[in-house]
N, C-alpha and C positions, 0 to 999 in steps of 0.2 A: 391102568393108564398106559397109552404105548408108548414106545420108548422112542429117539432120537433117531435112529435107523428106520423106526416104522413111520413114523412124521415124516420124515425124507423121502421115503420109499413111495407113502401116500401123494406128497406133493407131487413127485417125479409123475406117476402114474397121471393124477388129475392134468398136470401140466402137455401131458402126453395127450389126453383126449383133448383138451380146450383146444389146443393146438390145430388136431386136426379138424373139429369141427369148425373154429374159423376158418380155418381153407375151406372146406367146405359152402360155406355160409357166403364167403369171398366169390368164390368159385361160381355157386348159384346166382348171387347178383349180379355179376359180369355179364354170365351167358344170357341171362333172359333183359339183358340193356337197363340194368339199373346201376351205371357207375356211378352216380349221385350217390346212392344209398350205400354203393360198396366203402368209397371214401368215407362215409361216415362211420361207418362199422369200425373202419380200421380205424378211425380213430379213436373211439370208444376203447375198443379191445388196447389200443397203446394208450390211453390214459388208464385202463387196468393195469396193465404190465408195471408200469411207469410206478403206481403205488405199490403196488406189490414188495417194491424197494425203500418202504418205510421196514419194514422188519426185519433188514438190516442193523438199525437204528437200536436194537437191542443184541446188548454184548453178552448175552447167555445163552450158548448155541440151542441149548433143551430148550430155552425158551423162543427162540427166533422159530426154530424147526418147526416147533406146535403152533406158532400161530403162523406161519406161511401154508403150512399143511389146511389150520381151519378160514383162511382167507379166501384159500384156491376153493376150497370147496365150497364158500359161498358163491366164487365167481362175480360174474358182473353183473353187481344187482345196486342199483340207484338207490334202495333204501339200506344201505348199508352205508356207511361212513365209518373209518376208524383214524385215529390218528397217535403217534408213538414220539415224545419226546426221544428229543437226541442222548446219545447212550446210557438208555433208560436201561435201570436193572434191579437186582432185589438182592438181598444179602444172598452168599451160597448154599450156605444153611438149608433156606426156603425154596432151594427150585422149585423140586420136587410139590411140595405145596401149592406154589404158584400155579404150577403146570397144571396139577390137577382143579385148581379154581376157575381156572379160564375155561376150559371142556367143560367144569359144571356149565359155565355160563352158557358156553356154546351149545352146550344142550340143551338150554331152555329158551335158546331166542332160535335156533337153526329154523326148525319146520315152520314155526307162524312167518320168518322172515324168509322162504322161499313162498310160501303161500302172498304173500303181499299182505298180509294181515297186520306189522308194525313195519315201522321204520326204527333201526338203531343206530345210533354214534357211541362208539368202543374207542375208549382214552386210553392208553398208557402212559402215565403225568406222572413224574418225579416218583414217590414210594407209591404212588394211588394208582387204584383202575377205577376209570369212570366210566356208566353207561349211561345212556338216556334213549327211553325208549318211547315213542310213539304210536298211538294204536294206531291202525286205519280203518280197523276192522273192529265195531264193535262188542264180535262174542272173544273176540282175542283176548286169552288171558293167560298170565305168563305164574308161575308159583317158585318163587326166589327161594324155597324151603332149603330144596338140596345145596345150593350158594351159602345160604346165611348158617345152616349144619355146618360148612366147612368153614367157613368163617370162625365160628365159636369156635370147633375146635383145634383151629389152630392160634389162635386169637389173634385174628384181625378184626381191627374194628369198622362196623361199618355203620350208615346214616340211609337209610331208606329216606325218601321223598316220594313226593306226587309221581311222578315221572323219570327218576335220576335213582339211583346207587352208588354212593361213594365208598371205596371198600381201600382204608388203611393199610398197609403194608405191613 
């Protein structure tokens, strides 16, 4: 699992390139006369930003670090939604734990969810992570194995459904 430094290091970095390719992307609308579409971008890009400032909202720095790091790197993508109760947190005990359950998960929704193959809403609700994931993609299939492994073993409990994972704290 990386550490706090490397989470930071990564976001810096990702927030480094988004950065420039909006200008970029800014930049190329302008010249070729699409300032319609430029204003739209930027707005887009400032309601990314804008959330980006929900994992604030989590008072365990290892834990804010790792999901700001795995947010940026989803970037702006419309089938993504996440949302972070207000000073949501986990015993101290469990960072560590914590940290590494959320990279399981983000391991196993990344590629189909750059691919446009589901759509997911990622909760951080009081002691719970909720997700709910939607196919788009028929051969889309996701295997909760390495999740529900760390589950047991660290004993959180969790409730599979149709479409949902609610995973205890």
């Amino acid at each position: 699992m990386k550490s706090l430094v490397e989470d930071l290091l990564e976001a810096n970095r990702i927030q480094r390139h988004d950065f420039l390719n909006n200008i970029q992307v800014i930049w190329g609308l302008i010249k070729i006369n699409k300032q319609d579409k430029a204003v739209e971008y930027i707005a887009e890009v400032t309601s990314h930003l804008q959330a980006l400032r929900k994992t604030n909202q989590i008072t365990q720095p290892e834990i804010e670090a790792m999901m700001l790091s795995r947010v940026m790197e989803i970037g702006i993508n419309p089938g993504f939604k996440y949302s972070i109760s207000e000073n949501w947190r986990v015993k101290e005990e469990i960072v560590p734990e914590v940290n590494a359950l959320i990279s399981s998960i983000w391991n196993e929704i990344k590629t189909p969810l750059d691919q446009e193959k589901i759509n997911v809403d990622f909760c951080l609700e009081e002691s719970k992570i909720l997700i709910k994931v939607n196919t788009i993609d028929t051969e889309a299939s996701l295997s909760w194995n390495a999740v529900f492994d760390l589950c047991k073993k660290n004993n959180f409990h969790y409730i599979e459904l149709k479409n949902e994972i609610i995973i205890n704290l």
